[in-house]
Z-matrix of the N, CA and C atoms (Angstrom, degrees):
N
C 1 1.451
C 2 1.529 1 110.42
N 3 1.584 2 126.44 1 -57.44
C 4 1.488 3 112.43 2 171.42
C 5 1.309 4 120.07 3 -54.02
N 6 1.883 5 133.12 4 -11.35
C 7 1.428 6 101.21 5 -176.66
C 8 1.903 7 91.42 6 -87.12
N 9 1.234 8 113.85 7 -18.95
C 10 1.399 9 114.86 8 179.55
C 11 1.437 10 93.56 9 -52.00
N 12 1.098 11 142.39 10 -69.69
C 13 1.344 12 144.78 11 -130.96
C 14 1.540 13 108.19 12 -84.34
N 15 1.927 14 108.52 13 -43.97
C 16 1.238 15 103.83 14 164.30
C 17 1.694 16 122.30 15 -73.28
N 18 1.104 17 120.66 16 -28.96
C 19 1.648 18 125.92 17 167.91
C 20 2.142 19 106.41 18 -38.61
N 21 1.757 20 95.34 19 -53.58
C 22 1.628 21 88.09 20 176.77
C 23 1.354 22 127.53 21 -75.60
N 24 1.669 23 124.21 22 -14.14
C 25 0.949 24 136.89 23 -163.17
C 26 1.854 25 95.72 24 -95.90
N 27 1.110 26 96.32 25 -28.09
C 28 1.686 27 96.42 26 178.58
C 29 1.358 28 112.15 27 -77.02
N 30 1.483 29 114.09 28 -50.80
C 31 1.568 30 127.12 29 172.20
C 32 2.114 31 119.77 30 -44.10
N 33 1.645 32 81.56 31 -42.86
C 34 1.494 33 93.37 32 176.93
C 35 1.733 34 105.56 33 -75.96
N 36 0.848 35 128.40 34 -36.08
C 37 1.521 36 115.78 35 179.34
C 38 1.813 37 108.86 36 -83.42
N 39 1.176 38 115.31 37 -19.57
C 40 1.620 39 126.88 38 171.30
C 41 1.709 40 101.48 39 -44.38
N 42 1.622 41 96.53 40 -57.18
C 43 1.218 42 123.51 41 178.47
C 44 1.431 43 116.93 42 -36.50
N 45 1.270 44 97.98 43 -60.41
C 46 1.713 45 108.10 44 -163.17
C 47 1.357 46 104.23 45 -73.46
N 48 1.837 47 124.92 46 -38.22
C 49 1.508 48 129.72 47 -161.32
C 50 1.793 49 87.23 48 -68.82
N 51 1.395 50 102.41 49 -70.57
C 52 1.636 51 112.06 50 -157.94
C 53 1.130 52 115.37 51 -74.79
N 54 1.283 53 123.06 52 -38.68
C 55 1.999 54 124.97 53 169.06
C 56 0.954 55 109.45 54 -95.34
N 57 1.470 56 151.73 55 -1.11
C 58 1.378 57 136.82 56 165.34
C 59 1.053 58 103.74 57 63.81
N 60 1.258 59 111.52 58 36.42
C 61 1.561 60 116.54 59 177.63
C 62 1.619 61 111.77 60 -69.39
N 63 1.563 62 136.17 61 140.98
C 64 1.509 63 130.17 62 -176.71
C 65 1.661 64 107.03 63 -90.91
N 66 1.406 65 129.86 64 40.06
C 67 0.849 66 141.14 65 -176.02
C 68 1.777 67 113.53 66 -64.33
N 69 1.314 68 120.65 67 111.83
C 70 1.591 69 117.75 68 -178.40
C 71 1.474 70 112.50 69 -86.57
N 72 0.990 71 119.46 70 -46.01
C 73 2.046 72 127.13 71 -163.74
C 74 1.107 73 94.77 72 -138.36
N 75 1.307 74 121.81 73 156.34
C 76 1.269 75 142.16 74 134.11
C 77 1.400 76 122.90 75 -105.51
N 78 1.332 77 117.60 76 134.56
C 79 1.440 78 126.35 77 159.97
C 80 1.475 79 135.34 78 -67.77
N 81 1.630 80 134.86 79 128.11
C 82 1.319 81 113.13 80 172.64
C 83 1.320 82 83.44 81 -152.66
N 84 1.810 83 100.02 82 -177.76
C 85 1.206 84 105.26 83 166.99
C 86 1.783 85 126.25 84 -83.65
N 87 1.027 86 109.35 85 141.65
C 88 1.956 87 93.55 86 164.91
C 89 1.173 88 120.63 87 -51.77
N 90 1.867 89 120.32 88 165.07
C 91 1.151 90 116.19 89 -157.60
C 92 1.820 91 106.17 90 -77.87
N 93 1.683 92 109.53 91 -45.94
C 94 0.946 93 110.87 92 -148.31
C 95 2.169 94 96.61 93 -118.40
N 96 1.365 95 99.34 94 31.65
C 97 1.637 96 114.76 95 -178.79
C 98 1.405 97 111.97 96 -167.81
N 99 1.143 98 83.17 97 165.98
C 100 2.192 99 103.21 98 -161.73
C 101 1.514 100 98.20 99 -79.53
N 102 1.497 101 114.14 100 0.64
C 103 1.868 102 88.21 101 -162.63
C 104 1.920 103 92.86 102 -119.26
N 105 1.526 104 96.79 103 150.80
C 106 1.694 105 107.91 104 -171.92
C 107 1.460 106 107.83 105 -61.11
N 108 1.026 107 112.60 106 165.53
C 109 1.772 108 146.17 107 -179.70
C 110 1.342 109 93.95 108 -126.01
N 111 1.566 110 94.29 109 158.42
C 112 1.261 111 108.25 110 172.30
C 113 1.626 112 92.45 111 -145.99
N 114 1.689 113 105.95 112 138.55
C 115 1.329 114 115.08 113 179.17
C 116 1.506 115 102.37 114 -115.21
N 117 1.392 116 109.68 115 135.74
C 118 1.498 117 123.90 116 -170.54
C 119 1.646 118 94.88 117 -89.72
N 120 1.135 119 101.98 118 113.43
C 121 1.855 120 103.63 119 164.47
C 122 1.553 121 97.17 120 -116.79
N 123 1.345 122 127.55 121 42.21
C 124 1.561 123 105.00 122 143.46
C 125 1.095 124 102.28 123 -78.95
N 126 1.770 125 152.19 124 -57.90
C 127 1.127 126 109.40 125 -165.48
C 128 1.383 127 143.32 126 -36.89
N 129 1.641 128 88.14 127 -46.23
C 130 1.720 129 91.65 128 -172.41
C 131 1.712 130 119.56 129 -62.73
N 132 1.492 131 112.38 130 -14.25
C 133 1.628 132 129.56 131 178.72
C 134 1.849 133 91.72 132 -67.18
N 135 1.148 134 108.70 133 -54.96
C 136 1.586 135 112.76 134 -175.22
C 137 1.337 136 127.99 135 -61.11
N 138 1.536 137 109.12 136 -53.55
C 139 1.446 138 105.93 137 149.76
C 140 1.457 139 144.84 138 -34.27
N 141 1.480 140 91.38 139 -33.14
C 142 2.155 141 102.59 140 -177.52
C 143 1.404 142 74.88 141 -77.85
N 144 1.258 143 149.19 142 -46.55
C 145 1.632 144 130.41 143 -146.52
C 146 1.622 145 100.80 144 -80.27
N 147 1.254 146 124.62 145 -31.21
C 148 1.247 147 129.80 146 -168.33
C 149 1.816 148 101.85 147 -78.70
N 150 1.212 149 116.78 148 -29.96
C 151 1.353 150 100.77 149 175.99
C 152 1.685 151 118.27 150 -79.62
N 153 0.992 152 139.39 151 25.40
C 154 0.938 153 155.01 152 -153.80
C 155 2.003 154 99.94 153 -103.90
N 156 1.220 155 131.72 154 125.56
C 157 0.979 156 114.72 155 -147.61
C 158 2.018 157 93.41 156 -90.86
N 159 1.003 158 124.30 157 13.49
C 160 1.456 159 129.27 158 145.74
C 161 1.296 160 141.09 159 -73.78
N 162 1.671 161 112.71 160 13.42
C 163 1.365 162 112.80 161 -151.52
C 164 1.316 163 84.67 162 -139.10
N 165 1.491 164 116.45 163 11.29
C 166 2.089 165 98.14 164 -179.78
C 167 1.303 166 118.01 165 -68.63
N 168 1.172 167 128.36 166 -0.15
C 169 1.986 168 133.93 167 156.99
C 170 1.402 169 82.74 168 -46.52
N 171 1.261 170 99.28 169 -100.34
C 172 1.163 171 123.94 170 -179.92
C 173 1.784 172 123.30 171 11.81
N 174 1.494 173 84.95 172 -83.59
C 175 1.866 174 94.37 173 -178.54
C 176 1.574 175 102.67 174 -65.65
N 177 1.134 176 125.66 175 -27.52
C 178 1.564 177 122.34 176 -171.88
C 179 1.675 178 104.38 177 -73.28
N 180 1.625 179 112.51 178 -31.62
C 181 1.417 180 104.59 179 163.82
C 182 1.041 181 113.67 180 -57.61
N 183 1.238 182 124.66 181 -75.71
C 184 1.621 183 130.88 182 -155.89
C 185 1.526 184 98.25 183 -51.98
N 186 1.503 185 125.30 184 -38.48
C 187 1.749 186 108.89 185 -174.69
C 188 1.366 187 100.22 186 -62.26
N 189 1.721 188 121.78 187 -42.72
C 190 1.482 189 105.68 188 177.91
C 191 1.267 190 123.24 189 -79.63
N 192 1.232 191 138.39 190 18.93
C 193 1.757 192 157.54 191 156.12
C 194 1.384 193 98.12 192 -78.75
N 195 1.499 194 125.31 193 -51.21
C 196 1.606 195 128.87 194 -167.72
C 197 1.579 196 101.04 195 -74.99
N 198 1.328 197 132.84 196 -19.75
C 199 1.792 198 120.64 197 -140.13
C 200 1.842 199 86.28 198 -125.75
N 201 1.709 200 103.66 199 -31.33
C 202 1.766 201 109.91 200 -178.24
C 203 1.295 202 109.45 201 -61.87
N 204 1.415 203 127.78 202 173.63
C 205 1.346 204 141.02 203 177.69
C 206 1.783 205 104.85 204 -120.52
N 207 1.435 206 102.26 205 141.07
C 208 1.585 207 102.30 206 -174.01
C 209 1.393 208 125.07 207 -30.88
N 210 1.620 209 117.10 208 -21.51
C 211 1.586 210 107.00 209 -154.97
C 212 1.827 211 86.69 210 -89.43
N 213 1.965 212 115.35 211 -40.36
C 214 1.407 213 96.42 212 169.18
C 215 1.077 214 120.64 213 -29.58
N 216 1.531 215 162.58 214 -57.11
C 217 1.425 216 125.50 215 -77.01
C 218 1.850 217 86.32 216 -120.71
N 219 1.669 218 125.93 217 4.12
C 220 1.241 219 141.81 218 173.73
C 221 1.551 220 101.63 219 -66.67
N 222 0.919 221 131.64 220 -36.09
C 223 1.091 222 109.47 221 -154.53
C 224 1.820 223 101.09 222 -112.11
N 225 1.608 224 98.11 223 11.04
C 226 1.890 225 112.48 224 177.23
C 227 1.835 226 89.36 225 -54.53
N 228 1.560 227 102.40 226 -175.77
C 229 1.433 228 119.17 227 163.25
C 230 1.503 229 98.33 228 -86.28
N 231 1.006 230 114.33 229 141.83
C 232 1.838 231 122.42 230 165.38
C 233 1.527 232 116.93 231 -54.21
N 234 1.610 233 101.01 232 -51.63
C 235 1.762 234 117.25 233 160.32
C 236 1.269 235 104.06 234 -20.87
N 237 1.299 236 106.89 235 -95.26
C 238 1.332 237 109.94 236 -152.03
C 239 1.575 238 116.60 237 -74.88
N 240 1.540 239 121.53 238 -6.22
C 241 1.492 240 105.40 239 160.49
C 242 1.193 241 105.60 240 -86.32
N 243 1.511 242 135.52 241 1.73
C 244 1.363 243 117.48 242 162.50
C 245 1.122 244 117.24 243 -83.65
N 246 1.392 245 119.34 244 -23.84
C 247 1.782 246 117.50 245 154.15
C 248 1.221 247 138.50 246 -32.67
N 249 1.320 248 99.41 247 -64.63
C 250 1.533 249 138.73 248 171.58
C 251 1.576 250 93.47 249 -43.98
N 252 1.085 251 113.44 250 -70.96
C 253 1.396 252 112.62 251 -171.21
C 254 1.279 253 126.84 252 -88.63
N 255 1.101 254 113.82 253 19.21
C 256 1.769 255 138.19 254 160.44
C 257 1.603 256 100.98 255 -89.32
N 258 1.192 257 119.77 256 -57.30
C 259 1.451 258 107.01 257 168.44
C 260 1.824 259 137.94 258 -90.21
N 261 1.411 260 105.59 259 2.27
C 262 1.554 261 113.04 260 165.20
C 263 1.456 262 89.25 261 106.19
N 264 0.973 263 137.62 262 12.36
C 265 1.738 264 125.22 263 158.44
C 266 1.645 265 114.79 264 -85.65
N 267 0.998 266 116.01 265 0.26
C 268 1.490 267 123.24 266 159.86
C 269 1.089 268 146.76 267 162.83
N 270 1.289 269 129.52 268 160.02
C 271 1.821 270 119.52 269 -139.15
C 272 1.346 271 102.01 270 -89.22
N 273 1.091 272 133.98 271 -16.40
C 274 1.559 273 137.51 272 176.31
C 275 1.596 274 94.69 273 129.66
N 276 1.365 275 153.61 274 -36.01
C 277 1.435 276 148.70 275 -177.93
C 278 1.539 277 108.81 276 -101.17
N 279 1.654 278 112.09 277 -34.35
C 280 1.619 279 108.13 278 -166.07
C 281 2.044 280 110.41 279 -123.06
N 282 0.480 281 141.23 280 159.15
C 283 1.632 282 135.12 281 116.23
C 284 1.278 283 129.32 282 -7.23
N 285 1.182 284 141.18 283 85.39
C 286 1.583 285 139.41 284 169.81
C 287 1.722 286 108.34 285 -37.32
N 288 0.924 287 103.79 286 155.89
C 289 1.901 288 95.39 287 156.43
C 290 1.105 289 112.25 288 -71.10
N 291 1.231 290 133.65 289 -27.64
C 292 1.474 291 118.92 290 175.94
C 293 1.851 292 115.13 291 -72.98
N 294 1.218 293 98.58 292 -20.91
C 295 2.015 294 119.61 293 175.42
C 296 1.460 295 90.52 294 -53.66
N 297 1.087 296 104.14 295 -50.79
C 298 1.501 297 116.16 296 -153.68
C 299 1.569 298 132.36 297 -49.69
N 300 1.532 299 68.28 298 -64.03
C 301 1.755 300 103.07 299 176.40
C 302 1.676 301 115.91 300 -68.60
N 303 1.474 302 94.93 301 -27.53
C 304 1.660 303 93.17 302 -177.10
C 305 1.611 304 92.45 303 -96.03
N 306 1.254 305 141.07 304 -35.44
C 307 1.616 306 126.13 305 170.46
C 308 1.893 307 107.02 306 -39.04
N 309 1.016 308 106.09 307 -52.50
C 310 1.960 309 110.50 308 -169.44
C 311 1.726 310 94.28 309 -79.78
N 312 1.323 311 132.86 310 -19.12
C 313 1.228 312 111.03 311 177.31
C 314 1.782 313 109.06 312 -96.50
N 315 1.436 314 107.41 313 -6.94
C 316 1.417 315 105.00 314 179.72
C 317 2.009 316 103.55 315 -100.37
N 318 1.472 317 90.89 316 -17.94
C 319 2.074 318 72.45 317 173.37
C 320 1.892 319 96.51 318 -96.29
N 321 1.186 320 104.80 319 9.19
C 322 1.787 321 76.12 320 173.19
C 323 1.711 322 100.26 321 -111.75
N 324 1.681 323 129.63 322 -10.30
C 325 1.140 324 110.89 323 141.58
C 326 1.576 325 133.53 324 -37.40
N 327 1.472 326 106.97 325 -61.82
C 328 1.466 327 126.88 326 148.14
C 329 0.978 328 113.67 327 4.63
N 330 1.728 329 103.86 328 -80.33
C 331 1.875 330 111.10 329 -161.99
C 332 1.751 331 112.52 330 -78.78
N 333 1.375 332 94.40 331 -21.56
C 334 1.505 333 109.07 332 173.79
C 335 1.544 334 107.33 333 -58.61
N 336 0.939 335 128.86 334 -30.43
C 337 1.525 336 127.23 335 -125.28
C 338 2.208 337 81.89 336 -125.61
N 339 1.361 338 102.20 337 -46.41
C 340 1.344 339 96.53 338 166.54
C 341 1.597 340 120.81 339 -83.59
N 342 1.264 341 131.41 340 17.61
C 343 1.025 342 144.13 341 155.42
C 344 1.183 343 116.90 342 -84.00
N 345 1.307 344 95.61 343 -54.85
C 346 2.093 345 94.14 344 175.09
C 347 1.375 346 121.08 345 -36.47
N 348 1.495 347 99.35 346 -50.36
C 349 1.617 348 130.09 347 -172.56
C 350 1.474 349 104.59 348 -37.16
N 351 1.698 350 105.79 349 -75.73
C 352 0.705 351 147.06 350 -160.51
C 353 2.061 352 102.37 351 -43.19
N 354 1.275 353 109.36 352 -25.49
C 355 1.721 354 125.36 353 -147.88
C 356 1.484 355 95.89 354 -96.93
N 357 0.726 356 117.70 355 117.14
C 358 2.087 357 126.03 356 171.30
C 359 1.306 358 107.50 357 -19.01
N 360 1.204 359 103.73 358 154.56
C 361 1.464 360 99.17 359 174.60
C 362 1.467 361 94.70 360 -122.27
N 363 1.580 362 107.72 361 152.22
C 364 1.625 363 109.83 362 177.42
C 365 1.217 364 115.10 363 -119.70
């Protein structure tokens, strides 16, 4: 059942990178029970939008949403944690785990990406 589950979960994000497909959830079964799951792929829809080289507000919030401590998060824009939490990166006070995971995978694109820079050109 998990390679079933990761096979759709892979297919469904295949989806979203290469067809731009507007795909929100996917359905499967759980690993170790008869009853469905549902996997939230708005993040991952939000993330492709955040790499977009118009959105560095943006990602520079969420790293300071990921690195702040709860009592910060008052003085965030309201906007954009209602963003955040329009697409499952966060509940309105914290970081989701999915917030999370895509904050550390979007600043090490980041450092990747200023590394390249950084490399001679020939």
């Amino acid at each position: 059942m998990r390679a079933l589950s990761l096979c759709l979960f892979t297919a469904a994000l295949l989806a979203v990178y290469i067809l731009d497909a507007k795909l929100r959830a996917v359905y499967t079964m759980a690993e170790h029970s008869e009853r469905v799951v549902e996997v939230d792929l708005r993040p991952v829809l939000y993330v492709r939008s955040l790499r977009d080289s118009r959105s560095s507000a943006k990602r520079s919030f969420l790293a300071e949403l990921a690195s702040a401590g709860e009592a910060e998060l008052e003085r965030y824009e309201k906007r954009l944690l209602r963003e955040f939490a329009e697409y499952g990166m966060s509940d309105g006070t914290s970081l989701t785990s999915a917030g999370a995971a895509f904050s550390k995978i979007l600043s090490l694109w980041e450092a990747r990406r200023l590394q390249l820079r950084r490399l001679p050109r020939r």
